[in-house]
C-alpha positions in Angstrom: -29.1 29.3 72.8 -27.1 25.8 72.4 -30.0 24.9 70.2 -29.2 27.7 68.0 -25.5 26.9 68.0 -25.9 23.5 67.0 -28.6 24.5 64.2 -25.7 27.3 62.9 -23.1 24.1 62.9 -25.3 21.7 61.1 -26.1 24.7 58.7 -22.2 25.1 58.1 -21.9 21.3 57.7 -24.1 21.0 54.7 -22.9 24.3 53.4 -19.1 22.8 53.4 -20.8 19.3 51.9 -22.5 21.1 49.6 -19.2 23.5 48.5 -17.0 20.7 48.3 -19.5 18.2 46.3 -20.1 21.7 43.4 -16.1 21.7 43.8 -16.2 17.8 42.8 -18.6 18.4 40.0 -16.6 21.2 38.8 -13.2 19.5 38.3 -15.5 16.9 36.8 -16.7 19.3 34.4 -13.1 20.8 33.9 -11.8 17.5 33.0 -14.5 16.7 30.2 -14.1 19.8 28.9 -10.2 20.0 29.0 -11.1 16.5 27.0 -12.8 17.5 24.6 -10.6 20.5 23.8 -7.7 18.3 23.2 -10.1 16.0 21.0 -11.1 19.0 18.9 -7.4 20.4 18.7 -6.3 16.6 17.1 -9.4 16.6 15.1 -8.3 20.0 13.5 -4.7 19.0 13.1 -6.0 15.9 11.4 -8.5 17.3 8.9 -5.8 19.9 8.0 -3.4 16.9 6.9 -5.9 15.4 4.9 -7.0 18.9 3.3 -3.1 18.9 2.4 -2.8 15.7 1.5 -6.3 15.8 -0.6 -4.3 19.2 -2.2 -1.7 17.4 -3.0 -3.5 14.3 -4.8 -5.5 17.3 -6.5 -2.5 19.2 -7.9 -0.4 15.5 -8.7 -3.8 14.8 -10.8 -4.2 17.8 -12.5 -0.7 17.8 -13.6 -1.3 14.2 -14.8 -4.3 15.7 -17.2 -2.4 18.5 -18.4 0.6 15.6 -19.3 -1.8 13.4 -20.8 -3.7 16.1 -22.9 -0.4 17.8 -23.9 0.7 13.9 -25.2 -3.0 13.4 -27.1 -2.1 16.6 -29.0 1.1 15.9 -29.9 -0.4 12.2 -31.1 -2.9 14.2 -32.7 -0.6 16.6 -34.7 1.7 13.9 -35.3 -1.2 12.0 -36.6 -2.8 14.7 -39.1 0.6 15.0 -40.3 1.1 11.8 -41.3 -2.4 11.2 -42.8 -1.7 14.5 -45.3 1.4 13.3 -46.7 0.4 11.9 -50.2 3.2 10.5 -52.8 3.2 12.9 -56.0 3.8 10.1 -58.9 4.7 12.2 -61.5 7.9 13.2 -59.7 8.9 10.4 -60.3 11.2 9.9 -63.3 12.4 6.9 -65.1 16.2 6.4 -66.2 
């Protein structure tokens, strides 16, 4: 019967050991994960600022185009006008 008692204990022994060493590994495991959460949280909040940001760039650039054609037009029209202006001689008269 003591023999059996003392197997029981020993048994009880390794079952604690073995609770408290998974109860280790687990916080372990918590911890990476909790990690790598907070990694993927600043990740996102940092490609959203440079999605902004690379929005921003977009919309400063395309502006820029729109400015720069709108000025080539003008250039142009002001241009053709100025190359289909001829001088009619026979207006003028002699006094």
């Amino acid at each position: 019967m003591q023999g059996l008692v003392e197997d029981y204990k020993n048994k009880y022994k390794d079952e604690i050991n073995k609770s408290t060493e998974k109860e280790s590994e687990f916080a372990l495991i918590k911890k990476h994960v909790d990690e790598a959460y907070m990694n993927k949280v600043e990740l996102e909040s940092l490609l959203e600022g440079l999605t902004d940001e690379i929005n921003f760039h977009r919309q400063q650039y395309e502006e820029e185009i729109h400015e720069l054609q709108y000025q080539i037009s003008d250039t142009s029209l002001v241009l053709s006008m100025d190359n289909n202006h001829s001088l009619d001689m026979g207006m003028l008269h002699h006094h």
